[in-house]
BALOBA-1460 file (C-alpha; in Angstrom, 3 decimals):
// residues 328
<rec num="1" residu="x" x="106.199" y="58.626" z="107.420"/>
<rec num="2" residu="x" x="105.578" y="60.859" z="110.254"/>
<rec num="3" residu="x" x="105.388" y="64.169" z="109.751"/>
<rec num="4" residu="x" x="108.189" y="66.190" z="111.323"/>
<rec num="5" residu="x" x="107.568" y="69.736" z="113.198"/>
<rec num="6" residu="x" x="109.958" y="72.661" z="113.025"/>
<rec num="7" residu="x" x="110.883" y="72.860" z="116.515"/>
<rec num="8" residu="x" x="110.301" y="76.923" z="117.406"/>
<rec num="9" residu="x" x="111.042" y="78.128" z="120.688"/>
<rec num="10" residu="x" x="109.446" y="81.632" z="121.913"/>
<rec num="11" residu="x" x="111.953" y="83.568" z="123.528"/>
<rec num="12" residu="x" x="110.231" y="86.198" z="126.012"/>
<rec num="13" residu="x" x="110.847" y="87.137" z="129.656"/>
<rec num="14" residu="x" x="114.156" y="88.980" z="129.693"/>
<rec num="15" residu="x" x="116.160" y="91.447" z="132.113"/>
<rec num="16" residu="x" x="114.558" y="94.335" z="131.192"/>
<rec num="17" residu="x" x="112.108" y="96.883" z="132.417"/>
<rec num="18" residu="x" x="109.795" y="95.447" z="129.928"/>
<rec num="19" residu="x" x="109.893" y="92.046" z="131.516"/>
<rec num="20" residu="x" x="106.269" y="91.683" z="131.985"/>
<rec num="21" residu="x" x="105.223" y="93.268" z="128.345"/>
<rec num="22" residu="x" x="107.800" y="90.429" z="127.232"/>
<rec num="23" residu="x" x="105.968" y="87.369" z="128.904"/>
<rec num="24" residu="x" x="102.567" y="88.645" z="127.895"/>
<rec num="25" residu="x" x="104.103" y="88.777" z="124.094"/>
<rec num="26" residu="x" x="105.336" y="85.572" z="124.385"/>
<rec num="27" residu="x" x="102.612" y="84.100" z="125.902"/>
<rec num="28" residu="x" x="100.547" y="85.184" z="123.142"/>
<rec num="29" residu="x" x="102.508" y="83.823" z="120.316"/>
<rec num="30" residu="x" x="102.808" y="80.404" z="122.157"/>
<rec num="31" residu="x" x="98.874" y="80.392" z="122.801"/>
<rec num="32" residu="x" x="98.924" y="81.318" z="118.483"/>
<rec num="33" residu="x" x="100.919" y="78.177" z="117.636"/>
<rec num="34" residu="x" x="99.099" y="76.290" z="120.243"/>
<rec num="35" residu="x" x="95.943" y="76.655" z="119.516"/>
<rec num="36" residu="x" x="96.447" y="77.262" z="115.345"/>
<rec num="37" residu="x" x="99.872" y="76.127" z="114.063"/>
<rec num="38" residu="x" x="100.365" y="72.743" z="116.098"/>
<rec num="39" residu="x" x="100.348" y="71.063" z="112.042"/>
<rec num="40" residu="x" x="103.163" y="72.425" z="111.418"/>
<rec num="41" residu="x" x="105.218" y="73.844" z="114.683"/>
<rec num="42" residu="x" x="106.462" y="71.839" z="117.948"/>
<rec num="43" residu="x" x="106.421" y="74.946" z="120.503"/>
<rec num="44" residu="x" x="108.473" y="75.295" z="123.330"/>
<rec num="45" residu="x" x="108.469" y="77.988" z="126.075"/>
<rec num="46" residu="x" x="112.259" y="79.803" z="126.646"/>
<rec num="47" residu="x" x="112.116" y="81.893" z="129.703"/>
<rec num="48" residu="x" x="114.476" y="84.192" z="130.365"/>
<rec num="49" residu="x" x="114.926" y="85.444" z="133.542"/>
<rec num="50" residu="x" x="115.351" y="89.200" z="135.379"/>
<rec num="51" residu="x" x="118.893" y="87.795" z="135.910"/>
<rec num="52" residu="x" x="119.646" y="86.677" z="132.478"/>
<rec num="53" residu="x" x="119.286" y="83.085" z="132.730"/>
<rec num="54" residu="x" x="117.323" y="80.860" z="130.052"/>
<rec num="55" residu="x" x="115.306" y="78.356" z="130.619"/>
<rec num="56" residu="x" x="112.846" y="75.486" z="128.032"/>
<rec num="57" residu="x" x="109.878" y="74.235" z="129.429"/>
<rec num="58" residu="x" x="110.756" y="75.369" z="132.976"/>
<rec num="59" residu="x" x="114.427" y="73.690" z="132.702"/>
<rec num="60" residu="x" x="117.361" y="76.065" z="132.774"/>
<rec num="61" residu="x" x="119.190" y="75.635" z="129.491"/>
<rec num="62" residu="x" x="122.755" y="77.020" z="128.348"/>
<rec num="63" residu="x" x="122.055" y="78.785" z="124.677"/>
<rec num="64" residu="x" x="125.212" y="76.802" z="124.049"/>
<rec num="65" residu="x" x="123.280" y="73.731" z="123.571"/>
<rec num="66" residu="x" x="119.931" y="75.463" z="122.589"/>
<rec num="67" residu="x" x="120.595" y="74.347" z="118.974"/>
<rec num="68" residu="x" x="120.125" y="70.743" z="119.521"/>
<rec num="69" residu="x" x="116.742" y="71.875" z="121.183"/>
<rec num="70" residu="x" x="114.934" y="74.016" z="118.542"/>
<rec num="71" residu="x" x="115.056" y="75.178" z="114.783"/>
<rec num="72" residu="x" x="113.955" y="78.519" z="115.425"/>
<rec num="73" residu="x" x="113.746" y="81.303" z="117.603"/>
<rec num="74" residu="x" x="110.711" y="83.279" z="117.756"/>
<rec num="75" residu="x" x="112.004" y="86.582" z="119.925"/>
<rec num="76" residu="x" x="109.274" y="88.151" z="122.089"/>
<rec num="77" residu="x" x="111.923" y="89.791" z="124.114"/>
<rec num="78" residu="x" x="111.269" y="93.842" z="124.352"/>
<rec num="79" residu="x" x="113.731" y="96.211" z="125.784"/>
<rec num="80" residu="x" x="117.568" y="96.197" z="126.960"/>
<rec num="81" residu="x" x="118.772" y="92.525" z="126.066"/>
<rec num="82" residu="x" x="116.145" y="91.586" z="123.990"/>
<rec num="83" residu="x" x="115.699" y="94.210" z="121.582"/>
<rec num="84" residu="x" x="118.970" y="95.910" z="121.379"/>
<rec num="85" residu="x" x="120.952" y="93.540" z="119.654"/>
<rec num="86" residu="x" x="122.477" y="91.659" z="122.331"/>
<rec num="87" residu="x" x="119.952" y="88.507" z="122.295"/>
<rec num="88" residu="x" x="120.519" y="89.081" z="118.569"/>
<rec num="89" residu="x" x="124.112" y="88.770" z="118.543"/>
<rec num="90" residu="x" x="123.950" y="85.819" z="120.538"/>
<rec num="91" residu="x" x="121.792" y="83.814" z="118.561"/>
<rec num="92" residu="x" x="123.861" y="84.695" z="115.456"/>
<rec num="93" residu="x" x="127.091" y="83.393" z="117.085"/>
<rec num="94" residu="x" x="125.360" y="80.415" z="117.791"/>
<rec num="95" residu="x" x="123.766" y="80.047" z="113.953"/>
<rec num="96" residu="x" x="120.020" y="79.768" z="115.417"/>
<rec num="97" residu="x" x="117.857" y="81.277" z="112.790"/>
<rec num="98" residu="x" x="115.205" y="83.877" z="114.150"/>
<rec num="99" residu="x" x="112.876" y="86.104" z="113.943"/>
<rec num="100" residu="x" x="112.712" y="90.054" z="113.309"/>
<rec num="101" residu="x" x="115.788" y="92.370" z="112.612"/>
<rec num="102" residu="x" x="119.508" y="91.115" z="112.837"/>
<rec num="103" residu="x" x="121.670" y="92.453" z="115.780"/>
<rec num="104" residu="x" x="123.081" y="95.686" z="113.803"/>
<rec num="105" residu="x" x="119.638" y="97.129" z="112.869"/>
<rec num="106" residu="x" x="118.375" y="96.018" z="116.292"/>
<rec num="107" residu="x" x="120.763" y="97.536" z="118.244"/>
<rec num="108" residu="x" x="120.470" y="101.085" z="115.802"/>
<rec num="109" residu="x" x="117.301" y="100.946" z="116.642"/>
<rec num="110" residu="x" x="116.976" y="101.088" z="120.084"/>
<rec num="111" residu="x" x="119.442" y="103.608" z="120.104"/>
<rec num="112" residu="x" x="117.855" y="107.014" z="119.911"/>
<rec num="113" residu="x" x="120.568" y="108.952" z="119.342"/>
<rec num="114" residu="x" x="121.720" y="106.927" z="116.511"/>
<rec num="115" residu="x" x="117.838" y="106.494" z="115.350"/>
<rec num="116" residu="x" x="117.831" y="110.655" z="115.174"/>
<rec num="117" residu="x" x="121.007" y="110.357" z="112.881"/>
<rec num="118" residu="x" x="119.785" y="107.339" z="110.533"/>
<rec num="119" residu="x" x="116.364" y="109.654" z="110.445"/>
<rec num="120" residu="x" x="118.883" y="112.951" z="109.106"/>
<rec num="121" residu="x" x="121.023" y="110.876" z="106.811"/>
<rec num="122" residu="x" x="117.778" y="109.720" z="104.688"/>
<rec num="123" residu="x" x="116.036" y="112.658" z="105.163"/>
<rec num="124" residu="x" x="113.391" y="111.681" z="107.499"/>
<rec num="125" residu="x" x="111.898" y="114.802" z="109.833"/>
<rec num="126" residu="x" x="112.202" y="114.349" z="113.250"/>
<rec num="127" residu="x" x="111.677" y="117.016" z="116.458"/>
<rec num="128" residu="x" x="115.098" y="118.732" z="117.417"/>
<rec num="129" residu="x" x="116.923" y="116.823" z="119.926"/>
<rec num="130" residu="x" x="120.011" y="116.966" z="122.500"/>
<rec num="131" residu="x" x="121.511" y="113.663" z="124.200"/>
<rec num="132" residu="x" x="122.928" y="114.411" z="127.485"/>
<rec num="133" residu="x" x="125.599" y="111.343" z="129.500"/>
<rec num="134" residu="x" x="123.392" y="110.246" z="132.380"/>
<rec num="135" residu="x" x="127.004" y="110.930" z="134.160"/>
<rec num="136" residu="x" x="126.705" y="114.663" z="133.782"/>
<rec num="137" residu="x" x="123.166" y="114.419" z="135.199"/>
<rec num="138" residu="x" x="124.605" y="112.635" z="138.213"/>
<rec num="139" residu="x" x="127.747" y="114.842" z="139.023"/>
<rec num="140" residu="x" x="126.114" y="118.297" z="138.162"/>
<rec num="141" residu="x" x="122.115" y="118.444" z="137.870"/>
<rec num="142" residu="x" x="122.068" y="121.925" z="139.249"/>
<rec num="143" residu="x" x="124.097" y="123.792" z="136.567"/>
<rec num="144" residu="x" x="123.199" y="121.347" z="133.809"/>
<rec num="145" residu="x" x="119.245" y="121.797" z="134.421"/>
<rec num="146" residu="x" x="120.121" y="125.971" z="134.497"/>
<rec num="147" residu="x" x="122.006" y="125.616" z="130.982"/>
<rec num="148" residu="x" x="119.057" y="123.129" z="129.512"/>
<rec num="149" residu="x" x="116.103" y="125.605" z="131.091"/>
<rec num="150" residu="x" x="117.968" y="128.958" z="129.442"/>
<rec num="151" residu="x" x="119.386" y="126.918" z="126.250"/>
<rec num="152" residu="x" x="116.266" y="124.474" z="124.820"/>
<rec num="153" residu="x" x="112.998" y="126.004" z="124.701"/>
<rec num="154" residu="x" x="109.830" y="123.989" z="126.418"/>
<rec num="155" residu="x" x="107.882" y="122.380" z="126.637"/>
<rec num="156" residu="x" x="110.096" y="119.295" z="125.705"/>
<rec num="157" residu="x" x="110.358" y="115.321" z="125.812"/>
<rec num="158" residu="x" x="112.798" y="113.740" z="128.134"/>
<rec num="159" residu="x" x="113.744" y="110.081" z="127.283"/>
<rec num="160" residu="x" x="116.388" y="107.869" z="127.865"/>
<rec num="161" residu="x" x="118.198" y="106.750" z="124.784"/>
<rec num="162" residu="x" x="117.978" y="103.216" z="124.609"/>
<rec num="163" residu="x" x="114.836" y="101.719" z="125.628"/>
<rec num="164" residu="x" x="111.468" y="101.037" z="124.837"/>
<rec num="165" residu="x" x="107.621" y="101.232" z="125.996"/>
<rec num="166" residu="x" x="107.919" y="104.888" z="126.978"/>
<rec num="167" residu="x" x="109.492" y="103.705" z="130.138"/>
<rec num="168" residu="x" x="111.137" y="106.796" z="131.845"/>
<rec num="169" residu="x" x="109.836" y="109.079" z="129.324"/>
<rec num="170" residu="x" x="108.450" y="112.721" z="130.730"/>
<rec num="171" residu="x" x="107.014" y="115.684" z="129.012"/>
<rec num="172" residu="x" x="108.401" y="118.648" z="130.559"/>
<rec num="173" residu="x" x="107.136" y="122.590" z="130.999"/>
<rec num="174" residu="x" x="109.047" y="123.787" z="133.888"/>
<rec num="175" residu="x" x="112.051" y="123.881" z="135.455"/>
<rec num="176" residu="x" x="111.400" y="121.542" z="138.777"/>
<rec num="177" residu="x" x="110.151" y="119.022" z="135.936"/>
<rec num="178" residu="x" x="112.992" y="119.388" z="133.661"/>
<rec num="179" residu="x" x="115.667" y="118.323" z="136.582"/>
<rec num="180" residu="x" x="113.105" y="115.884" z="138.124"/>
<rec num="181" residu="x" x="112.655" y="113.890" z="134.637"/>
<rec num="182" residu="x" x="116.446" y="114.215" z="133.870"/>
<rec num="183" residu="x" x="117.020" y="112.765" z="137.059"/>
<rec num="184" residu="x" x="114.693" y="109.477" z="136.129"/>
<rec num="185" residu="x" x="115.316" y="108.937" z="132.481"/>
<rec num="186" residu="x" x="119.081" y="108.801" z="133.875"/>
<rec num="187" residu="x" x="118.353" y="105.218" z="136.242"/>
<rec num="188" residu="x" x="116.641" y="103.893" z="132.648"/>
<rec num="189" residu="x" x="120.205" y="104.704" z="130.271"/>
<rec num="190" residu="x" x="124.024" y="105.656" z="130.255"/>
<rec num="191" residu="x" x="122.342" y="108.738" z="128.287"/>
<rec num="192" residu="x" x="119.676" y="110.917" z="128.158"/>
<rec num="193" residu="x" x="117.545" y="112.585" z="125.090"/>
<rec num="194" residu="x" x="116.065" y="116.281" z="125.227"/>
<rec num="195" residu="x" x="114.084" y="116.597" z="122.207"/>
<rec num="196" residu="x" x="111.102" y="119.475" z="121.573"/>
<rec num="197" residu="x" x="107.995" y="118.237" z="122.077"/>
<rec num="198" residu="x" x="105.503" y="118.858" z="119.374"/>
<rec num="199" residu="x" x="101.893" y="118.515" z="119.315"/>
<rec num="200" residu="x" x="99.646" y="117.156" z="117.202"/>
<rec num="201" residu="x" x="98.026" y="113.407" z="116.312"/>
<rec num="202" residu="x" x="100.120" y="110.138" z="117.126"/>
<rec num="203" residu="x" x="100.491" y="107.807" z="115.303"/>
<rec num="204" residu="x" x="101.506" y="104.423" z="114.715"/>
<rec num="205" residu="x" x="102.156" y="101.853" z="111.739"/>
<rec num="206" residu="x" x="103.502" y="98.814" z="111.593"/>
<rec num="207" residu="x" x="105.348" y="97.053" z="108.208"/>
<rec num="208" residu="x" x="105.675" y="93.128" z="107.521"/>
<rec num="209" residu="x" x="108.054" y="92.285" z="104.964"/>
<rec num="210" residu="x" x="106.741" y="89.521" z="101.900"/>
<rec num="211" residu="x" x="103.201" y="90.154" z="103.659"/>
<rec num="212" residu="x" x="100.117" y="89.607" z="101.509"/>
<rec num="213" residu="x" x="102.129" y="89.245" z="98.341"/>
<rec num="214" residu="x" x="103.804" y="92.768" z="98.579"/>
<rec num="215" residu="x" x="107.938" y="93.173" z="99.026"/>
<rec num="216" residu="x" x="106.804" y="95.208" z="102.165"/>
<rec num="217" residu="x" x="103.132" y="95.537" z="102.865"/>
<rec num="218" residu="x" x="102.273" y="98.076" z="105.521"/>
<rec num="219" residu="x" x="99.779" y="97.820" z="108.182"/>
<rec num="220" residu="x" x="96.625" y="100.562" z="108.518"/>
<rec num="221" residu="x" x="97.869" y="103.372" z="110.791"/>
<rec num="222" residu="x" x="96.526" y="103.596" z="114.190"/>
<rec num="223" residu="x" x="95.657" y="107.075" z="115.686"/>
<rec num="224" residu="x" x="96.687" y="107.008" z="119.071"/>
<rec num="225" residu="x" x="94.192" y="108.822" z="121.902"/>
<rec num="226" residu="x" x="96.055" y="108.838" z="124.969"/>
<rec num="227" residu="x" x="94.089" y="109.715" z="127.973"/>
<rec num="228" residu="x" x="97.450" y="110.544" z="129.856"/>
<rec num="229" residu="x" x="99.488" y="113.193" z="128.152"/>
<rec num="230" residu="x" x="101.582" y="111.283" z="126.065"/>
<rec num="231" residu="x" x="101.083" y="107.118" z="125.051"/>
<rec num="232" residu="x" x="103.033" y="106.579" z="128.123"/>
<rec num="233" residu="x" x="103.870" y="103.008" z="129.782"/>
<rec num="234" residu="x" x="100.287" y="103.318" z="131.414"/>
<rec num="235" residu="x" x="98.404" y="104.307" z="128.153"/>
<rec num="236" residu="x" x="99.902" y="101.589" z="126.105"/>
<rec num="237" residu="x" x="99.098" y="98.316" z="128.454"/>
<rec num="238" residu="x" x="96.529" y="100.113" z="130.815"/>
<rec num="239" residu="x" x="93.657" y="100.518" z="128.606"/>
<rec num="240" residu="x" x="94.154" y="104.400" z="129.312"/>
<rec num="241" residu="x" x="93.856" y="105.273" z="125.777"/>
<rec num="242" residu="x" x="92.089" y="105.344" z="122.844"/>
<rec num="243" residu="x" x="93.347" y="103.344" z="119.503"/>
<rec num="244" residu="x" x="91.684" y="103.685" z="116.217"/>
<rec num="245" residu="x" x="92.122" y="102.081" z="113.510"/>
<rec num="246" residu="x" x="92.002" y="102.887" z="110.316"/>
<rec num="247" residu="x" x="92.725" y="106.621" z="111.595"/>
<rec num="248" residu="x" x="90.632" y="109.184" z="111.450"/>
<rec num="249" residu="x" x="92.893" y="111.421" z="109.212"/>
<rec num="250" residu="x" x="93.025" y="111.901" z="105.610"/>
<rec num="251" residu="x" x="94.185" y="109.467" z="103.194"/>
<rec num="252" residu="x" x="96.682" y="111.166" z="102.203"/>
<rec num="253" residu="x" x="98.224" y="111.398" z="105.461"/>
<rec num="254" residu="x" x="97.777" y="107.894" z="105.659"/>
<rec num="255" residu="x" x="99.529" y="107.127" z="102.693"/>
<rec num="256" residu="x" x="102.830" y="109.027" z="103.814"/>
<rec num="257" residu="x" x="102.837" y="107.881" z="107.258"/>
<rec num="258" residu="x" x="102.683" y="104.485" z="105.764"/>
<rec num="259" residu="x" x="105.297" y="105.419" z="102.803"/>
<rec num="260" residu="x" x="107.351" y="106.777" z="105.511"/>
<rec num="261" residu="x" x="107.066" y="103.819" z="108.183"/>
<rec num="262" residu="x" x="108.351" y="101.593" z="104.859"/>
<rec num="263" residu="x" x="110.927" y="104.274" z="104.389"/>
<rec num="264" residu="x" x="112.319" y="103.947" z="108.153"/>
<rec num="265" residu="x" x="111.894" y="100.264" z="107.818"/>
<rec num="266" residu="x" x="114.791" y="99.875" z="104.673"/>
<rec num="267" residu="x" x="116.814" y="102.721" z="106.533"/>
<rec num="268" residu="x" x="117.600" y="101.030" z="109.340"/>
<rec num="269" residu="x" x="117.965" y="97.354" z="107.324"/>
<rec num="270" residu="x" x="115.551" y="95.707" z="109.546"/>
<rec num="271" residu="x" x="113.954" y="92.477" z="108.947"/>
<rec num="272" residu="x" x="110.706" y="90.123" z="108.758"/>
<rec num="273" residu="x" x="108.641" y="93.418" z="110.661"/>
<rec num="274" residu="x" x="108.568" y="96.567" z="112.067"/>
<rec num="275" residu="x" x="106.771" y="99.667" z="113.524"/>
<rec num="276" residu="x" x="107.283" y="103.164" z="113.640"/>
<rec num="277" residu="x" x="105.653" y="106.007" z="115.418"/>
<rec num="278" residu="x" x="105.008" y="109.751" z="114.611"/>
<rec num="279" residu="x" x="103.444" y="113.163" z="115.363"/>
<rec num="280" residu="x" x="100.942" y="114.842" z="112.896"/>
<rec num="281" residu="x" x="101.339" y="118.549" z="113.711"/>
<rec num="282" residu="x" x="98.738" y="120.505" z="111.692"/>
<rec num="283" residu="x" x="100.966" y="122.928" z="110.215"/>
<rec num="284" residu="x" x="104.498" y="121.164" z="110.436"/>
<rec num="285" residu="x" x="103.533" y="118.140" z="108.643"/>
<rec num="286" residu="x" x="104.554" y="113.984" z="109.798"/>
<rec num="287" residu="x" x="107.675" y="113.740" z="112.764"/>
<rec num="288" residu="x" x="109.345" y="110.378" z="113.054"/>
<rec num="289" residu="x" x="109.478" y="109.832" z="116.626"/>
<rec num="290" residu="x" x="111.249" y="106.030" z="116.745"/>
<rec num="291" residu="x" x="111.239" y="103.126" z="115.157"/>
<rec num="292" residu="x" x="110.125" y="99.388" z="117.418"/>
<rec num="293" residu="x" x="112.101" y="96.395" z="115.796"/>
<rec num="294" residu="x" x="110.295" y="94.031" z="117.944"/>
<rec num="295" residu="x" x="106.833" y="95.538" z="118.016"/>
<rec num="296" residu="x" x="104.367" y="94.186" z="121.205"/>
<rec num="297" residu="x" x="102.081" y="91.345" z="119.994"/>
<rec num="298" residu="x" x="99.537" y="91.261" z="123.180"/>
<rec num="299" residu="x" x="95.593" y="92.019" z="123.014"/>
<rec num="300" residu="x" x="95.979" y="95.591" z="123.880"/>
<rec num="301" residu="x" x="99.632" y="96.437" z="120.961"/>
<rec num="302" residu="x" x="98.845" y="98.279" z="118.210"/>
<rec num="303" residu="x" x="100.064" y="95.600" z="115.449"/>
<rec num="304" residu="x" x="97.724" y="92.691" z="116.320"/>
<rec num="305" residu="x" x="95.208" y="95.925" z="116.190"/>
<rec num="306" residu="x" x="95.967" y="96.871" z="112.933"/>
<rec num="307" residu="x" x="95.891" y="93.177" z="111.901"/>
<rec num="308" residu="x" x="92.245" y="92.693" z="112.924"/>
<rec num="309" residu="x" x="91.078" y="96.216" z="110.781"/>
<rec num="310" residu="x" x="92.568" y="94.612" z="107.388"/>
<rec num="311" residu="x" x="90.863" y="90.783" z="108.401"/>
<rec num="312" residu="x" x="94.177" y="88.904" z="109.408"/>
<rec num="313" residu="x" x="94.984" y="88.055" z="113.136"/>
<rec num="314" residu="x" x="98.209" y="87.252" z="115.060"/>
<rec num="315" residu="x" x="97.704" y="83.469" z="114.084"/>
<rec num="316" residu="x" x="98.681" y="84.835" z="110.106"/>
<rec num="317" residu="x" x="101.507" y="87.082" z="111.571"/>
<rec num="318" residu="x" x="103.471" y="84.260" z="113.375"/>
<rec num="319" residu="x" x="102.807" y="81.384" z="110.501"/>
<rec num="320" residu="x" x="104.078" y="84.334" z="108.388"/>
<rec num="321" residu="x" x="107.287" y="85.030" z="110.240"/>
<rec num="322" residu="x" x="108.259" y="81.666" z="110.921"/>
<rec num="323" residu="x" x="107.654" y="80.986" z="106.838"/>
<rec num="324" residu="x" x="109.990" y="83.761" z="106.592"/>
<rec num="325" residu="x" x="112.959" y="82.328" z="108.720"/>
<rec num="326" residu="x" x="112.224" y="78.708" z="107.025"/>
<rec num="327" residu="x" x="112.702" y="80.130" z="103.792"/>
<rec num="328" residu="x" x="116.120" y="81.154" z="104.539"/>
């Protein structure tokens, strides 16, 4: 008899801001079952475009009959849509099994208000924060900025609440940057974060759940040299900074950053994989900044990084994954 392929189809594309992070995921986890996987998985490309409309192998496709098509989703969507629980949800409805975290833990997530309050509730530290309605920005900048520049002592981080690859994301130290950065993190969110920027390493580190034997095996930390001042959109898919892995900071450190990025992980009730990100301050100790429930998988993201420094690749991540889904 023939042997029959799990249909998987990789999700990516997306109408986000992270569109083109998206297709470069995707892209790489179709090249990974491709070139590696083809014994075992029938791949098929599902574009989704800027405007919300899917598409397999080039032909546009209604999700409603998607189920007849494939066996499992592999989501390399990032951002708004993708990420927040809304592809998620969808897929759920429609009982097509995928994989990463379910639409609840997706959509806390991406949240970052709600993140900061998950991080509280389980006693995670994070940097003091203030979430301001992108409306208020809009109708009143001029008094708002006044209150925030007397009220919240700088330098700060401005970021809009739900999104993801630092997109809209400003470090502030004055007053003309303060209303300048409220202004743009406002286009990215219905609301805005003000948080107190701390200094100190960054960090990264991702968790796989069922991964080399362990109930949730987590990933080398990566130390995180921007050559901007922050890992900023440009930093991250650039080349304009400096990743190295395993970190250059003591074990210790390593082992709660890791302990921590587990910690975040079961918090939030994710699923399959995860990664979180942090500040070392010298003094101060480890700051959760957020968590990723969809973490990049091109050359240049940190978890197909961190795979090489422990000897695995992406090729072990996705065959991984998709053994994950198949076993439920």
């Amino acid at each position: 008899m023939p042997n029959i392929l799990t249909r998987v189809g990789v999700l990516r594309g997306g109408p986000s801001s992270e569109y083109e992070v998206s297709m470069n995921s995707g892209l790489a986890v179709i090249k990974v079952i491709q070139d590696n996987l083809g014994h075992k998985y029938q791949v098929h490309d599902i574009f989704i475009d800027r405007n919300g409309a899917w598409h397999i192998d080039g032909v546009p496709v209604s999700i409603n009959g998607l189920h007849h098509r494939i066996d499992i989703a592999f989501n390399a969507l990032h951002g708004t849509y993708g990420e927040d629980g809304k592809v998620q949800h969808l897929l759920e409805a429609h009982g097509i099994p995928f994989t990463g975290s379910g639409s609840v833990g997706s959509a806390m997530g991406m949240n970052k208000a709600i993140s900061k309050k998950v991080f509280k509730d389980h006693g995670i530290k994070s940097p003091h924060w203030i979430e301001i309605p992108s409306k208020e920005i809009k109708n009143n900048s001029e008094g708002l900025v006044k209150h925030l520049f007397k009220s919240f002592v700088l330098p700060g981080v401005v970021k809009p609440t739900s999104g993801g690859s630092s997109v809209g994301v400003s470090i502030i130290r004055s007053y003309d940057e303060l209303a300048s950065a409220l202004e743009r993190a406002s286009h990215y969110s219905p609301s805005v974060i003000l948080e107190e920027y701390i200094s100190g390493i960054e960090t990264t580190c991702g968790v796989i759940q069922g991964f080399r034997s362990q109930e949730l095996y987590a990933l080398p930390p990566v130390e995180i040299r921007p050559f901007t001042d922050f890992f900023d959109y440009d930093a991250k898919y650039a080349n304009k900074s400096h990743e190295i892995v395993p970190a250059t900071f003591s074990n210790e450190t390593k082992r709660e950053v890791e302990e921590l990025a587990r910690k975040i992980h079961q918090a939030f009730g994710l699923r399959h994989y995860s990664r979180s990100d942090f500040i070392i301050h010298p003094k101060r100790g480890i700051y959760a900044l957020e968590v990723n429930t969809l973490p990049g998988l091109t050359k240049e993201s940190l978890v197909p990084k961190a795979l090489r420094a422990i000897g695995s690749d992406l090729h072990e991540l996705v065959d991984h994954l998709l053994g994950l889904v198949r076993k439920h």
